[in-house]
C-alpha positions in Angstrom: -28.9 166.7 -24.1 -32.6 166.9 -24.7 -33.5 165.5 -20.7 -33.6 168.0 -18.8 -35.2 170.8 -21.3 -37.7 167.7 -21.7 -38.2 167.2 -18.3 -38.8 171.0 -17.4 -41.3 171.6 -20.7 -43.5 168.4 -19.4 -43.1 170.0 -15.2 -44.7 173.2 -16.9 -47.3 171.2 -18.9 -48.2 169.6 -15.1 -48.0 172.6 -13.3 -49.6 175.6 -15.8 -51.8 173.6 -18.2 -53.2 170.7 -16.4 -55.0 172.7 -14.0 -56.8 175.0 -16.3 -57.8 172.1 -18.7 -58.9 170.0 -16.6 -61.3 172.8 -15.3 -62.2 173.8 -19.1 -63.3 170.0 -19.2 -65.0 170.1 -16.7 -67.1 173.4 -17.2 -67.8 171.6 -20.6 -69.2 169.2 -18.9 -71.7 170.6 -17.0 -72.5 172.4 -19.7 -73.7 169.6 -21.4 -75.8 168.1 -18.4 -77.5 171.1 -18.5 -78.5 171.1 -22.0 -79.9 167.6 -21.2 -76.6 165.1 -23.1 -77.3 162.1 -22.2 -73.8 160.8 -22.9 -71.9 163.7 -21.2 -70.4 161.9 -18.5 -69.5 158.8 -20.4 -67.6 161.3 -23.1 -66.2 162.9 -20.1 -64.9 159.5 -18.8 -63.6 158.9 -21.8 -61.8 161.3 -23.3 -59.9 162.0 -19.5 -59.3 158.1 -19.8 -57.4 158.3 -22.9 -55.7 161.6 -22.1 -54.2 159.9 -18.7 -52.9 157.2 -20.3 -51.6 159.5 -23.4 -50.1 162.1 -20.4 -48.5 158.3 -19.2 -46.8 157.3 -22.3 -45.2 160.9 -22.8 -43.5 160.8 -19.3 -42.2 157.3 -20.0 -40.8 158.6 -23.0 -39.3 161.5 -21.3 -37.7 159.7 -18.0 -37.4 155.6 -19.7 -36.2 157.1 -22.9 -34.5 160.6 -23.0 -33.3 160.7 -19.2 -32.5 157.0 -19.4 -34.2 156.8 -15.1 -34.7 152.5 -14.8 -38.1 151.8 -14.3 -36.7 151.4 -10.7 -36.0 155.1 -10.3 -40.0 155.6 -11.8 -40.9 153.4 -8.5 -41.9 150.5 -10.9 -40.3 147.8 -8.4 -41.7 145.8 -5.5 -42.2 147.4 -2.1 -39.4 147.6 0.8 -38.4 149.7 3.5 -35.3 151.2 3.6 -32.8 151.7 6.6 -34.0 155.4 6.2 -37.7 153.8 6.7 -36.9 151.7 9.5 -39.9 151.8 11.7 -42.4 152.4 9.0 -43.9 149.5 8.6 -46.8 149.9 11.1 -47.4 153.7 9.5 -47.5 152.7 6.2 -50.3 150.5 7.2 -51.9 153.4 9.3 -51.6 155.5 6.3 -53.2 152.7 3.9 -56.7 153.0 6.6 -56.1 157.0 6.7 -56.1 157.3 3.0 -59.7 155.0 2.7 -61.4 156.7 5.6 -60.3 160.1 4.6 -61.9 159.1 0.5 -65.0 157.8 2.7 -65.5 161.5 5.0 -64.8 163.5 2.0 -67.4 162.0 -0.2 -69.9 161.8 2.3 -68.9 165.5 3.5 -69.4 166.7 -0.4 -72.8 164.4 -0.2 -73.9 166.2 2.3 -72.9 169.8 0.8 -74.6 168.9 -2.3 -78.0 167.8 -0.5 -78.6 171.5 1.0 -81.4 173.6 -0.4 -79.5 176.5 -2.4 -81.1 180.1 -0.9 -82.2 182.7 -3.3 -81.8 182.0 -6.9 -79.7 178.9 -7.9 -75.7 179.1 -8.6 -74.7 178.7 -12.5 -74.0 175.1 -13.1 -71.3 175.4 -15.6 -69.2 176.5 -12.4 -66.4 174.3 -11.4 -65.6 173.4 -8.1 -67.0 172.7 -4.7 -70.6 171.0 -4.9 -70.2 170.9 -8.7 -67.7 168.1 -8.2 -70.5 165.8 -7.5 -72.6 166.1 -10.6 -69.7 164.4 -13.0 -70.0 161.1 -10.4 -71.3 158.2 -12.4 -75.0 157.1 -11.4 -75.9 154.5 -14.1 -74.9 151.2 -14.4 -73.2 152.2 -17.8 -71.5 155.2 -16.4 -70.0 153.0 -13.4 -67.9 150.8 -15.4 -66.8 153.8 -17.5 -66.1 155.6 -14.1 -64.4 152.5 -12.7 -61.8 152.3 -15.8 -61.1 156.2 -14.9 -60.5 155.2 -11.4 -58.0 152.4 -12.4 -56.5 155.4 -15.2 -55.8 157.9 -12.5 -54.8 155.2 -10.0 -51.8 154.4 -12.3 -50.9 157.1 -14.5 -51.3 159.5 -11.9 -48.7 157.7 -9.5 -46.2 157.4 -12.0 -46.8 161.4 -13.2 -47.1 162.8 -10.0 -45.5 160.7 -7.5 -42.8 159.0 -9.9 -41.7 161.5 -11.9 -42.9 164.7 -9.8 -40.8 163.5 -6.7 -37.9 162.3 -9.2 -37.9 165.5 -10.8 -37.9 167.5 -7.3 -35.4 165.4 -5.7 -33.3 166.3 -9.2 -33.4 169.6 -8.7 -33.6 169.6 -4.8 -31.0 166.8 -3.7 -30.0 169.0 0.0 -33.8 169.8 1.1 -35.7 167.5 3.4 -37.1 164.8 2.5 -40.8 166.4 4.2 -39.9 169.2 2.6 -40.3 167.7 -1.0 -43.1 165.6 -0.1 -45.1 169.2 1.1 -44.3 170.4 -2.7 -45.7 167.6 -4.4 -48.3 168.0 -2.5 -49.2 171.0 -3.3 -48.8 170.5 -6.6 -51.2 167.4 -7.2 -53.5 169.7 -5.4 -53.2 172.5 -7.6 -53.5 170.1 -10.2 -57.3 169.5 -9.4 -58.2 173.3 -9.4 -61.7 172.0 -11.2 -62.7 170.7 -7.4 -62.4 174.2 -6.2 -60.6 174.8 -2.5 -61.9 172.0 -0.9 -61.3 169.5 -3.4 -57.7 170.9 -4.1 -57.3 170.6 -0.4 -58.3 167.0 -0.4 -56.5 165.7 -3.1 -53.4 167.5 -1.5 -53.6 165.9 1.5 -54.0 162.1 -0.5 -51.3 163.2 -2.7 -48.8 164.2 0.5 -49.8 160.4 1.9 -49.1 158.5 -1.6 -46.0 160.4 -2.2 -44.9 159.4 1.5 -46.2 155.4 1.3 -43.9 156.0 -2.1 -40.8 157.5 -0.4 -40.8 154.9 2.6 -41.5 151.9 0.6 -39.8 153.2 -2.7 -42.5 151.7 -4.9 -45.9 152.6 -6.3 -47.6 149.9 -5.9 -49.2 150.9 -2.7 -50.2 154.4 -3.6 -51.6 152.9 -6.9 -53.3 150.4 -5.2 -54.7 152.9 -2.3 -55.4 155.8 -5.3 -57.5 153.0 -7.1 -59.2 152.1 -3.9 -59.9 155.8 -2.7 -61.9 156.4 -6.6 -63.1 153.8 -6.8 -65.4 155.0 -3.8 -67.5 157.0 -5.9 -68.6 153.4 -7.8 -70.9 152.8 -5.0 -71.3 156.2 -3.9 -75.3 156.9 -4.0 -75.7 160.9 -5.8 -77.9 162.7 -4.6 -80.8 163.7 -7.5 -80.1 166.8 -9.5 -81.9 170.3 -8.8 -85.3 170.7 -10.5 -85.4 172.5 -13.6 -81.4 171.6 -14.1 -80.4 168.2 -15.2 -82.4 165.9 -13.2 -84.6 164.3 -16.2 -81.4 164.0 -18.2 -80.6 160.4 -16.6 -80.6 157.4 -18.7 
């Protein structure tokens, strides 16, 4: 009967530890860009790549092995729409073009953010959040292809954590609330899960994380959200970064 204690330890991990580690990591890395690392982001990409895929195996373990879910229950099947669904064809297709454009605006919104002249004396760097989020973007060839493994990492182990398990797990222990109702929580929770991106980001990411979990509740598969997730980080691949602030980390870059 180790399940459901299981189950509940790893929900805790997700929702108290998570969070504040991935903003530690993230503070530790712009502490290094400032003391001129040249490898900082690729260490960065690295150690979050095998961490996802590490975080991956442990759910499996927890829901394929202990709880005995199928892979089915995981949302590791092929797309289809359900009689509860009916009708959703044409807005899981809307939702695939809101999820892109909405990665698009909100990179190009944070561009923007990042491009303004700070007034006075300039912010610490080593805080997390808002502008911040820009400066761990790739902008080397080298730092590309280790962003674009990341991007494929979170596309899939992030699906399976947050939308298979997270929206297994709340429908567990929720089976009489609405469907929206659920969806809203996850949300919320994949939000809070980026607290490194500060309000906006966490915003962001909740709002993506409220679409995937709904492409994953009227299809009852992953593979669109994983596909879309990929698509929408992958963004940043191509995104052009705007140059760092003098006397920060601007002469740093490879």
């Amino acid at each position: 009967m180790l399940a459901l204690p299981a189950m509940t330890m790893l929900a805790l991990y997700l929702l108290l530890a998570e969070p504040w580690l991935g903003r530690r990591a993230h503070r530790r890395l712009l502490a290094a860009l400032d003391a001129g690392e040249l490898d900082a982001r690729r260490r960065f990409y690295r150690q979050w790549i095998w961490q996802g895929w590490a975080l991956l195996l442990v759910t499996l373990g927890v829901t394929l092995g202990l709880a005995h879910w199928t892979p089915a229950r995981l949302g590791l099947r092929w797309p289809h729409l359900s009689a509860e669904a009916d009708g959703m064809l044409g807005g899981v297709l809307g939702g695939m073009m809101l999820a892109l454009l909405g990665g698009v605006v909100i990179g190009r919104v944070a561009s923007r953010r990042k491009r303004r002249p700070s007034p006075g004396a300039a912010r610490p760097q080593h805080i997390a959040g808002g502008s911040q989020v820009l400066r761990m973007l790739p902008s080397t060839r080298s730092e590309r292809w280790h962003f674009a493994a990341l991007a494929v990492t979170a596309g899939v182990t992030e699906e399976v954590i947050w939308r298979g398990f997270g929206l297994g797990l709340l429908f567990l222990l929720l089976p009489h609330a609405p469907v929206a109702a659920v969806i809203v929580l996850a949300a919320l929770a994949f939000g809070w899960a980026h607290l490194y991106q500060g309000w906006t980001g966490m915003l962001a990411t909740g709002v993506l994380g409220g679409l995937f979990a709904w492409l994953y509740w009227s299809t009852g598969s992953l593979l669109l959200p994983i596909l879309l997730h990929v698509l929408v980080d992958l963004r940043a691949v191509w995104m052009r970064t705007p140059k760092e602030h003098a006397g920060n980390a601007g002469s740093i870059r490879p």
